[in-house]
Wavefront OBJ file of the C-alpha trace (Angstrom):
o trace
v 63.841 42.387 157.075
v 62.748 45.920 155.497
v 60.491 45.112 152.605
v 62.290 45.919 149.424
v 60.172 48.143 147.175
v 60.694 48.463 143.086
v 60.650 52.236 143.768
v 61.365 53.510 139.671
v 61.569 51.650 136.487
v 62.840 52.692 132.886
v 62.782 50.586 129.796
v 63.876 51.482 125.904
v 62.896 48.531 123.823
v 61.267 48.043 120.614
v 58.533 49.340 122.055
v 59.221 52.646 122.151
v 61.588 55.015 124.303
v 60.287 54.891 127.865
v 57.506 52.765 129.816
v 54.665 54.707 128.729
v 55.452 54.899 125.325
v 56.047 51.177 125.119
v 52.605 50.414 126.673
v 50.911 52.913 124.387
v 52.574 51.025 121.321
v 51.656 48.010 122.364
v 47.863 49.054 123.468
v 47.690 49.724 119.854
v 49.005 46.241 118.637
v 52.934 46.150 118.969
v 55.448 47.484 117.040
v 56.891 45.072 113.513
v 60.162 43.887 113.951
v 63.030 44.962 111.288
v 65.365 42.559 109.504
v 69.098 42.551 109.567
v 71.124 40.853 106.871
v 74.038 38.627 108.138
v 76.732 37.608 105.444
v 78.541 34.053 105.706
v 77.696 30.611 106.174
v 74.179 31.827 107.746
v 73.472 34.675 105.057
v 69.893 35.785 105.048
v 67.365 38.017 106.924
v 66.301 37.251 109.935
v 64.188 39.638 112.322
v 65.503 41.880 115.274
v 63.614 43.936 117.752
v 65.469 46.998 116.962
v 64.894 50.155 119.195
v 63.324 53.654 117.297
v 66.306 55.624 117.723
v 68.048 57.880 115.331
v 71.519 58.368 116.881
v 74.284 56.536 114.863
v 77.262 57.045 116.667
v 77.322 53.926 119.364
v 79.091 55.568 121.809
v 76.636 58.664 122.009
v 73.455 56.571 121.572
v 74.182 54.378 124.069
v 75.105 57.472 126.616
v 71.435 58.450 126.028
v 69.507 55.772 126.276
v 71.282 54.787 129.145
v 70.854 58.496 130.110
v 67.277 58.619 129.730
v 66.447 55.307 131.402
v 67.976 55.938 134.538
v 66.296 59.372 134.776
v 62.860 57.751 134.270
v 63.453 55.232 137.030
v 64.599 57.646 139.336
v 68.400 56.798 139.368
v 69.281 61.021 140.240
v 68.325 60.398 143.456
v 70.476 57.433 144.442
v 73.740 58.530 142.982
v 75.686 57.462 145.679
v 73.916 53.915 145.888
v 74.882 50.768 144.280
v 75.276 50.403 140.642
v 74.779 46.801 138.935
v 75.502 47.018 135.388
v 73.881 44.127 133.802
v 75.397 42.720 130.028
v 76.192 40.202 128.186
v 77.237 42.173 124.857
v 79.446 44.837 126.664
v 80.244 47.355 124.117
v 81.149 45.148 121.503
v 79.005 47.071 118.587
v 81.236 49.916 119.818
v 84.303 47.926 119.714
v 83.044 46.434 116.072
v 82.732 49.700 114.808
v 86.282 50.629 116.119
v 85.257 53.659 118.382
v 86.746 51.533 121.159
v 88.767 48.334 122.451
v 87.564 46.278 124.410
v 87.659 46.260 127.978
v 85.060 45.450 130.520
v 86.204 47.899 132.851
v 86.393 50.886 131.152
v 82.875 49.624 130.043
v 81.663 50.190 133.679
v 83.280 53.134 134.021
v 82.066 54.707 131.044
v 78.476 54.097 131.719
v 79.272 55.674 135.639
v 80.604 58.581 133.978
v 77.580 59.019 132.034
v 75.577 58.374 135.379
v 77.264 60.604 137.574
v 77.576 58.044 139.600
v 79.860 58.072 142.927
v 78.918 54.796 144.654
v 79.988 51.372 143.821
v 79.607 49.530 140.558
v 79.559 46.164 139.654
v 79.049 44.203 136.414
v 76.944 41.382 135.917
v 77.349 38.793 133.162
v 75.670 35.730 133.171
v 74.552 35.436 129.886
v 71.191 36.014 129.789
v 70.087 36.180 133.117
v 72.349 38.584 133.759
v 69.798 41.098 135.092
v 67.702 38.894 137.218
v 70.856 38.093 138.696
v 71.412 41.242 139.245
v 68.306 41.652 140.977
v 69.471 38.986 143.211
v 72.440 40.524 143.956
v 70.658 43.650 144.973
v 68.467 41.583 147.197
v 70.873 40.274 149.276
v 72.520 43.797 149.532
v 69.839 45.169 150.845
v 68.237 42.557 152.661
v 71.486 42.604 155.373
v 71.558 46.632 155.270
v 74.594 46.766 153.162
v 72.944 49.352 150.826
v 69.596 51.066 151.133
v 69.180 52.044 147.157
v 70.707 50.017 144.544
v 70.080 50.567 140.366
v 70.157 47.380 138.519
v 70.680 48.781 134.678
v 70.466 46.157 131.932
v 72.225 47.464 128.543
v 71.993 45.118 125.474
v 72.269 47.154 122.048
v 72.713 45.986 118.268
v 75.620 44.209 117.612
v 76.682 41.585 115.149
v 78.525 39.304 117.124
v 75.152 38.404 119.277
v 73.259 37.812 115.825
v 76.131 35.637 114.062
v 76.665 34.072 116.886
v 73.099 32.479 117.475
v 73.066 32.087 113.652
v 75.812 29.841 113.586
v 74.346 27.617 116.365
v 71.057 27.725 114.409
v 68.499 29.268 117.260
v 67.348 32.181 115.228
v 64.147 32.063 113.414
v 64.084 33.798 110.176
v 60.097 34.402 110.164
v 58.972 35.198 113.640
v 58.944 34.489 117.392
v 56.244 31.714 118.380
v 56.462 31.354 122.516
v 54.742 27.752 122.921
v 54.078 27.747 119.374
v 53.012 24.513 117.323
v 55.301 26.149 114.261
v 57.915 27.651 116.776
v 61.281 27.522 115.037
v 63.657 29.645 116.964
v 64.439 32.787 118.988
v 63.956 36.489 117.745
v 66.715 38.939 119.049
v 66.146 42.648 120.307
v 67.608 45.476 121.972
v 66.761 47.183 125.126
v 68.180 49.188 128.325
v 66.453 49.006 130.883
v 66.507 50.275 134.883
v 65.017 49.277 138.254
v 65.473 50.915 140.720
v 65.103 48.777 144.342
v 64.996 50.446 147.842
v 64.293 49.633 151.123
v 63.300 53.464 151.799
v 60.760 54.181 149.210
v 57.492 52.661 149.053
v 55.901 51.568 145.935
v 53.500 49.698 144.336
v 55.722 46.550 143.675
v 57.508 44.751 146.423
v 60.754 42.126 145.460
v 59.779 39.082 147.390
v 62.610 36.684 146.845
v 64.115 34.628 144.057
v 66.923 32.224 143.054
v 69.485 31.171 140.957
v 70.511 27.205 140.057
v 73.143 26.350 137.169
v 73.096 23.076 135.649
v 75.666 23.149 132.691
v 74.884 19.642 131.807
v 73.209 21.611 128.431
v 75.393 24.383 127.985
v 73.152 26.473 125.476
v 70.117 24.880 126.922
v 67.702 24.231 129.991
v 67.417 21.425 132.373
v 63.837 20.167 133.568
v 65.379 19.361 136.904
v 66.913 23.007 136.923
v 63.611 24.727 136.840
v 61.919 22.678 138.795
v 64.851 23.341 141.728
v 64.405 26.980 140.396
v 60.760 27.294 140.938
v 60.666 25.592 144.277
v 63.974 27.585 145.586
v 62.424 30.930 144.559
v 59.182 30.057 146.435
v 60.818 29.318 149.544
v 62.930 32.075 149.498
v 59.753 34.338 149.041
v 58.060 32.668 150.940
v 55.232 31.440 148.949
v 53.682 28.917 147.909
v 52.513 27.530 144.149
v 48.792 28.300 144.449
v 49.964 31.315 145.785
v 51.366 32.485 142.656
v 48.873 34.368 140.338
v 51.095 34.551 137.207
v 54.546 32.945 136.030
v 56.538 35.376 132.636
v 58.262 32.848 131.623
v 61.648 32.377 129.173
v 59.613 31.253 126.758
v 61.536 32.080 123.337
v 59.929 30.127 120.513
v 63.059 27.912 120.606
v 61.762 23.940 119.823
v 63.752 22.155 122.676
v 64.037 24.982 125.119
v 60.358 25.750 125.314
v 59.375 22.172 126.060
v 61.533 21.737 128.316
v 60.684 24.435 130.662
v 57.036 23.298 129.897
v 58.176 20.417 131.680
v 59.829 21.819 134.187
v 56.369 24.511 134.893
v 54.738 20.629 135.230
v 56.890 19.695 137.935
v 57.190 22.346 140.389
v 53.044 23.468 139.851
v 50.642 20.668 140.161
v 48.790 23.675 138.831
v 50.521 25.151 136.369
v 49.305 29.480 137.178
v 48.473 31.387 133.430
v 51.564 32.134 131.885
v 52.663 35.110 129.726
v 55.898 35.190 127.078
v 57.105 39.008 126.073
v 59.205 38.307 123.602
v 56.973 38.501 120.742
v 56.577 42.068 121.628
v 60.149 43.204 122.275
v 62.839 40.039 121.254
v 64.780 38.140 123.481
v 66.996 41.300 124.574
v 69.673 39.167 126.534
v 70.933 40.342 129.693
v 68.876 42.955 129.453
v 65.704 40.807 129.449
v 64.885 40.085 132.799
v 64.891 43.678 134.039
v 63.503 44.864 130.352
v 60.464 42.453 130.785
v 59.634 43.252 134.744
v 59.270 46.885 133.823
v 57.071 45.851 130.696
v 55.037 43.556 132.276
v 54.498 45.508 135.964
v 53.117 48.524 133.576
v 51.246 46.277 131.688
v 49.307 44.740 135.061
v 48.704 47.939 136.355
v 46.925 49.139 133.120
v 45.017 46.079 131.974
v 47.394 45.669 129.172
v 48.138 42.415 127.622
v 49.676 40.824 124.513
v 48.152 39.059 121.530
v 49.161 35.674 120.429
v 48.050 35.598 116.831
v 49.670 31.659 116.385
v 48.539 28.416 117.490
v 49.739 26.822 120.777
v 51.424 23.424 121.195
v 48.778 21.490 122.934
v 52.129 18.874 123.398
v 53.384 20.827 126.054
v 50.406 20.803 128.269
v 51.078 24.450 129.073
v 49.484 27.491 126.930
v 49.986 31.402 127.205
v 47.333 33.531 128.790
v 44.960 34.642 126.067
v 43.646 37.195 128.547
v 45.217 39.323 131.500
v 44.599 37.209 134.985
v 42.142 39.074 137.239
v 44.161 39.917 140.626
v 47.688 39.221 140.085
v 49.212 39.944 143.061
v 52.348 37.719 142.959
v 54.029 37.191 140.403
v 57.042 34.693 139.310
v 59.786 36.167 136.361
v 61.960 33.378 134.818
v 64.600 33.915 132.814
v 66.528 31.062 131.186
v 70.291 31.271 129.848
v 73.774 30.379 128.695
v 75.509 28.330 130.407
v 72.584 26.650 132.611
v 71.846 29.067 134.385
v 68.054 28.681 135.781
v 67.221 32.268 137.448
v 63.966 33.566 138.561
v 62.328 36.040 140.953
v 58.847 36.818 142.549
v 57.311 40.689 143.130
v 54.062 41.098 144.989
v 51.652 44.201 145.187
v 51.682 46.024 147.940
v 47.686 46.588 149.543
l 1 2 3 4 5 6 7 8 9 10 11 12 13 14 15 16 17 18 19 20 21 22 23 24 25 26 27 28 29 30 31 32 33 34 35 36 37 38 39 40 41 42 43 44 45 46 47 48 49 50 51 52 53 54 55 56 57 58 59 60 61 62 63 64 65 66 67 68 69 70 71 72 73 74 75 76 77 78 79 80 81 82 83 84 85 86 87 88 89 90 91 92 93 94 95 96 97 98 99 100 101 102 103 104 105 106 107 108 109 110 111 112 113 114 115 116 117 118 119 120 121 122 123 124 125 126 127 128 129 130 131 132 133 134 135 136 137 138 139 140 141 142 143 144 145 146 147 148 149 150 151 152 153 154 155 156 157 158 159 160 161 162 163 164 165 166 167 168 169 170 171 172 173 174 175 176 177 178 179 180 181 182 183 184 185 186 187 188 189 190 191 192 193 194 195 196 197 198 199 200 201 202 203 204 205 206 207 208 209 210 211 212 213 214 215 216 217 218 219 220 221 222 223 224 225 226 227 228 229 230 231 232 233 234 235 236 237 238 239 240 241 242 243 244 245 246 247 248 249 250 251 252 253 254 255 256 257 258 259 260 261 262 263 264 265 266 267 268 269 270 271 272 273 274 275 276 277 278 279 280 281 282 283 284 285 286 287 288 289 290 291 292 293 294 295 296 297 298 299 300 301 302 303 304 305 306 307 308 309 310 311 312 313 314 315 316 317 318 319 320 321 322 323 324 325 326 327 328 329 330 331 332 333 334 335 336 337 338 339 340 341 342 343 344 345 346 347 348 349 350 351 352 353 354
């Protein structure tokens, strides 16, 4: 099989509006998150990861972030490749503010119109591992020489329905994010687009080495210890690796009380070693289906500049796992987990190239 090469990424996040601009924000210590006010039964503030972006028409603001995502990964040149939109919010802030029904399809073609874009185009909605999905889905494409170029492009952009809807189950934290935290008390939301672009033409820095997917609805809004361990030792096989021979794991890791110790678990299982671990989403939010490919371009920028986050909380010496305090010399595989809805379990590996 043709190696398959993360040949362009784009990200708009919290961070700032494009990969370099995120990783200069965060070289200079992140970026504070806002605070939206929900009405209702769950009235309050809580904190959101919103994006630094001035448009307020939805429609248009979306067209340019998408716009100016795709550009930075490259997407001009594979116009006539495959297309994976990745969601799990659609256009409903659109639809909310009445600029449009809803309707997934006109979704997808609104964002190909915007794109240019003449080859085929898929959704992908699985929650929140939509986009690693997507990346999966792109992998088997190209690995059997059905496409040679696909864009996986994950769009998840301030709505209200996402935030009152993990309100009402009680998963939001209303002070901050706390990945393996000893005080963790819930998720922080966030917004993002974000673009990689895979090829089996173009070389690159970053090769996809495998990955996989395992659903275990048994907790619908929450992860299974058995599911990632079978998660962990399916992706390895299917990148053919092993567990010492992976350098660094980004994990799902939230700040959510049960979720977070329960992949801990899981990390126990599969790794008699468990390799340093690294959580994002104190720097941009959990950013939904976007999150997978949001948090791959993040972090791949971040290992090729010596970048790495700050944990300024104490760590839950209960779970028998801790976040990296420092970046890992010589990563040169690394393992991207993403945990969702539904039970779905998905992660992926990328490897440097010499």
């Amino acid at each position: 099989m043709k190696p398959i090469h993360l040949a362009g990424r784009g990200l708009a996040c919290s961070l700032g509006l494009g990969v370099e601009q995120a990783l200069t924000t965060l070289r200079r210590g992140g970026a504070q998150a806002s605070r939206v006010t929900l009405p209702g039964a769950m009235a309050g503030d809580y904190p959101f990861h919103a994006m630094p972006h001035g448009q307020t028409d939805w429609n248009e603001r979306a067209r340019d972030l998408v716009q100016r995502v795709s550009a930075e990964a490259g997407a001009q040149q594979i116009r006539d490749g495959v297309l994976l939109i990745a969601t799990s919010s659609f256009d409903i802030g659109a639809v909310e503010r009445g600029a449009t029904q809803m309707d997934y399809q006109a979704f997808a073609d609104k964002i190909a119109a915007w794109l240019d874009w003449t080859g085929p185009v898929h959704v992908v909605n699985t929650a929140c591992t939509s986009s690693l999905n997507a990346l999966l889905s792109a992998q088997a494409l190209l690995r059997r020489g059905a496409a040679a170029d696909v864009l996986i492009l994950g769009v998840e952009l301030d709505n209200r329905l996402t935030l009152g809807g993990f309100a009402a189950l009680q998963l939001l934290s209303r002070t901050a994010s706390q990945p393996f935290g000893a005080l963790r008390d819930g998720l922080v939301l966030g917004e993002a687009v974000a673009a990689l672009r895979l090829s089996t033409r173009d070389a690159a820095l970053w090769r996809l080495a495998g990955g996989a997917n395992v659903v275990d609805g048994e907790q619908p809004t929450g992860a299974s210890v058995r599911a990632v361990n079978e998660m962990c030792v399916r992706a390895l096989a299917d990148a053919g690796a092993t567990p010492d021979g992976i350098d660094l794991i980004k994990v799902q890791a939230a700040g959510s009380p049960g979720n977070d110790a329960v992949e801990a678990q899981g990390l126990r299982a599969a790794f008699t070693t468990v390799p340093p671990l690294v959580s994002l989403k104190t720097l941009i939010g959990h950013t939904m289906g976007a999150s997978g490919a949001a948090e791959i371009a993040l972090l791949t920028g971040c290992l090729e500049q010596d970048i790495w986050p700050a944990y300024g909380y104490e760590q839950d010496k209960e779970l028998g796992v801790a976040l990296a305090p420092v970046i890992p010399q010589r990563v040169r595989r690394f393992m991207a987990t993403i945990l969702g809805f539904g039970g779905s379990h998905a992660s992926v590996i990328l490897e440097r190239g010499a």
